[in-house]
N, C-alpha and C positions, 0 to 999 in steps of 0.2 A: 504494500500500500504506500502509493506515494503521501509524508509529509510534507513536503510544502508546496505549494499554489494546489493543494487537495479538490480534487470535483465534488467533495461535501463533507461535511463537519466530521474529524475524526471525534468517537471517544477516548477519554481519558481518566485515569486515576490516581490518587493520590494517598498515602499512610500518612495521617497526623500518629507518628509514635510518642507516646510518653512514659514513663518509666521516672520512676524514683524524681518527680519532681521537675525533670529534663524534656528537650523535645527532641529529636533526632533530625536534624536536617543538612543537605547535603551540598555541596558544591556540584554544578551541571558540568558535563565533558563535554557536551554537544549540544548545539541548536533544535530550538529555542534555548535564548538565554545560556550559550553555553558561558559558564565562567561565574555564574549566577548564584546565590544560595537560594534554596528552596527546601520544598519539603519532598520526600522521594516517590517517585508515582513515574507512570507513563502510560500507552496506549493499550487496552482491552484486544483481547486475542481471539478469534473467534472461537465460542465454544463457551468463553468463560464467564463466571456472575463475575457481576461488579468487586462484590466482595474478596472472590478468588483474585482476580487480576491485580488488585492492592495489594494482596500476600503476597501473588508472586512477585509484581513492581519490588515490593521491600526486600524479597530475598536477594532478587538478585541486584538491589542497589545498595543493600546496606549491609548483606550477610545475615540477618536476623529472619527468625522465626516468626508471624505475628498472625494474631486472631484480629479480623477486621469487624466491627464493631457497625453499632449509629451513622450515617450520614452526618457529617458536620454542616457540607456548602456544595450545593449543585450553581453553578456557572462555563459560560463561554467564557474562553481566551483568544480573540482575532488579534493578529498583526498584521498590517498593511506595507506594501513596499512602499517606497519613492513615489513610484506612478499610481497609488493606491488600490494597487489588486491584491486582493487577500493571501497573503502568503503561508499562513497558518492559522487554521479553526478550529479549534480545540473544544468539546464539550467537557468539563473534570466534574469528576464526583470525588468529593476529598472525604474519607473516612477516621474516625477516632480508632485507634489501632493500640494494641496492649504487643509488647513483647512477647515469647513465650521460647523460645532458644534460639542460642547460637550471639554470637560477640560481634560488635558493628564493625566494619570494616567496608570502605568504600570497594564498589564492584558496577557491573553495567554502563550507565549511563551517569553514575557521578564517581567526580574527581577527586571527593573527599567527603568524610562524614565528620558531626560535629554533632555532641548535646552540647543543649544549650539550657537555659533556668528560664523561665518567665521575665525576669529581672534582666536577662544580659540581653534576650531576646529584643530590647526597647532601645539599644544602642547597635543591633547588629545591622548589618547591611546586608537586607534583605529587605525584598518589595511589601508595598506597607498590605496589601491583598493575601502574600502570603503570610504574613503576620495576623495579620483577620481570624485565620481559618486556625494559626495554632493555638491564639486566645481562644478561642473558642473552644479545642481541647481542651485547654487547662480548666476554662470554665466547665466544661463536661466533667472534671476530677473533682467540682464543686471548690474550687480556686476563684477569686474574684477576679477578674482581666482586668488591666491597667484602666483609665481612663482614656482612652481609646488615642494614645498619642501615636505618632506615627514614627513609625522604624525607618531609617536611612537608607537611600536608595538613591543615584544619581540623577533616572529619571525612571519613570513607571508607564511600558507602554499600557495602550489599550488593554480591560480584561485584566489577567492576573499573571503571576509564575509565570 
């Protein structure tokens, strides 16, 4: 399936992981956003639930094991080129994800994995959308989310991640 200038929205997925108070998020290898922090996900394989594709997206981005949970945030992600034709359409279904084995270590599609705290997460550089969706885990762990400031990002296209 081609990614980019796609003849119709791909789907996509995403693991909000947390653990011990942390969120797991990744640095991207590749376009979109390559070079990017985010949270670890990618495209839906035929065959599989939503839920599945999150575990797998995780294993094979982060090394870990994970039980995909709640629905945190259904959203598109379009990026337009220069001449404005849709270069990527992204449908994400971001899920609340719990660990369950195996040790993080970047693999796939990112170039490096990181927890992070609720707290560090509000200085990290990361787009303020994907910030959104991990307060919104921590608030799932019954955590109160910041006052909705915005995390550091150089610029935030369209959409999210």
């Amino acid at each position: 399936m081609k990614r980019d200038y796609p003849e119709r929205p791909i789907v996509g997925v995403g693991a909000v992981i947390l653990n011990h108070g942390r969120v797991l998020v990744v640095r991207r290898a590749t376009e979109p956003l390559k070079g990017e922090w985010s949270i670890p996900g990618g495209v839906l394989e035929l065959g599989e639930s939503l839920r599945q594709g999150a575990e797998r997206e995780a294993l094979e981005e982060t090394g870990l094991q994970v039980e995909a949970g709640e629905v945190l945030e259904v959203f598109d992600r379009v990026i337009r080129d220069k001449a404005g034709a849709v270069r990527y359409h992204y449908v994400l279904v971001d899920f609340f994800c719990r660990p369950v084995a195996g040790e993080a270590h970047a693999g796939g599609d990112a170039a490096e994995v990181r927890w992070i705290t609720l707290q560090e997460l509000e200085d990290f550089p990361i787009l303020e959308s994907a910030a959104s969706v991990i307060r919104k885990g921590f608030a799932r762990l019954g955590g109160e989310p910041p006052a909705n400031r915005t995390a550091r990002s150089s610029s935030e296209p369209a959409g999210r991640r």
